[in-house]
C-alpha positions in Angstrom: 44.6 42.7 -69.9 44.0 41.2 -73.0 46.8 39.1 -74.8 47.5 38.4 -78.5 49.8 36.1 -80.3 49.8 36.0 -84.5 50.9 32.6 -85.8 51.1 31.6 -89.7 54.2 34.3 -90.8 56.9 33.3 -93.1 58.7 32.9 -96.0 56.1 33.0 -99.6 57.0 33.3 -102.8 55.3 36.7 -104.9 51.8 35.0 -106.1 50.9 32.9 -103.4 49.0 32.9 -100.4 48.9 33.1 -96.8 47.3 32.7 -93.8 47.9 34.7 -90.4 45.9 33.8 -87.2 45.8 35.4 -84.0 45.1 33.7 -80.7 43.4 36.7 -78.1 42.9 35.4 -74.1 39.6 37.2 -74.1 36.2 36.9 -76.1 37.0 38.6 -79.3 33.5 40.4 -78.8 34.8 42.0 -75.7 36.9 44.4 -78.5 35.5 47.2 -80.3 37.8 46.1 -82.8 40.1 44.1 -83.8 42.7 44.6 -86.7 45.8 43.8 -88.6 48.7 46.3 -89.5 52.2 45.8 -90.7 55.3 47.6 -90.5 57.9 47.3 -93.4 61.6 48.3 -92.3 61.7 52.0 -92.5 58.3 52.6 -92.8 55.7 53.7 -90.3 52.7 51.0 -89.2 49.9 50.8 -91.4 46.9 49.2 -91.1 46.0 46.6 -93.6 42.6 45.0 -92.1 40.0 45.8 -89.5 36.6 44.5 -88.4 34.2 46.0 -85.4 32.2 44.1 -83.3 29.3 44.5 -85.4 31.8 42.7 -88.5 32.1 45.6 -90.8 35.2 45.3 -92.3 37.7 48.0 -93.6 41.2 47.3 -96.2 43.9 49.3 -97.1 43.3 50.4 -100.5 47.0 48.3 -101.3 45.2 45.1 -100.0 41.7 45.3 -101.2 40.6 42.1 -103.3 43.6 40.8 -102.4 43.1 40.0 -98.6 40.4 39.0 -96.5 39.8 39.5 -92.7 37.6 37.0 -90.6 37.4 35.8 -87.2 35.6 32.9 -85.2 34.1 33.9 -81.7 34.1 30.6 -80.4 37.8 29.9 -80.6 38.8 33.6 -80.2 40.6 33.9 -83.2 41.0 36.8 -86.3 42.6 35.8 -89.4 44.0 37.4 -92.4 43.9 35.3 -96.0 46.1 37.0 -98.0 46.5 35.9 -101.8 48.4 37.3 -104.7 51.5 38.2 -102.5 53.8 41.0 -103.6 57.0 41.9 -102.6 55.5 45.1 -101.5 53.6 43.4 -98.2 57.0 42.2 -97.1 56.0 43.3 -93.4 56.3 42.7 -89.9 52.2 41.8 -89.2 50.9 43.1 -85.8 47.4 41.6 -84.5 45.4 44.2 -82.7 42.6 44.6 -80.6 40.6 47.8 -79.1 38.7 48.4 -76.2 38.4 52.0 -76.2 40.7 53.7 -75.4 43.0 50.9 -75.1 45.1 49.2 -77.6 46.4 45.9 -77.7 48.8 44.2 -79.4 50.7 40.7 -80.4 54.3 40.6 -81.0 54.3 40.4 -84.5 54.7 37.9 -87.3 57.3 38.3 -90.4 55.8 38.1 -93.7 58.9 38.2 -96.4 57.9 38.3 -99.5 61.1 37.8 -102.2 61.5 40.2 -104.9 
């Protein structure tokens, strides 16, 4: 059972940037994937990041050259730079992992973004 927690959420102003991290209890490599996604209020999950264990990396065409996803083995951690913050990415962020056909997920970090 692996655990995740997402750290780094919080109030930013619309321009500036932000880093999320997530802390996972297992070797990161163990996934098949790990990922971000974000949840505005009334809207459904979506993802916004996600990188395979062989460190392809895929973006949601409203983040692309905006945010960047990375990880570090050795610690067990995944990040998420984000610059260039818009109102628009005023989210919930949810850290997740896959082991196929398993999901896992963090609780979730705000990210509000002032219009």
């Amino acid at each position: 059972q692996a655990q995740l927690v997402e750290s780094g959420g919080g109030l930013v102003q619309p321009g500036r940037s932000l880093l999320l991290s997530c802390a996972s209890s297992v070797m990161i490599f163990e996934f098949n994937s790990m990922g971000w996604y974000r949840q505005a209020p009334g809207k459904e999950r979506e993802l916004v990041a996600s990188i395979n264990v062989g460190g392809r990396t895929t973006y949601g065409d409203s983040v692309k050259g905006r945010f960047t996803i990375s990880r570090d083995g050795a610690s067990k951690m995944l990040y998420l730079q984000m610059t260039a913050l818009k109102p628009a990415d005023t989210a919930a962020y949810y850290c997740n992992a896959k082991i196929l056909p398993y999901d896992f997920w963090g609780p979730g970090t705000p990210v509000p973004v002032p219009s």
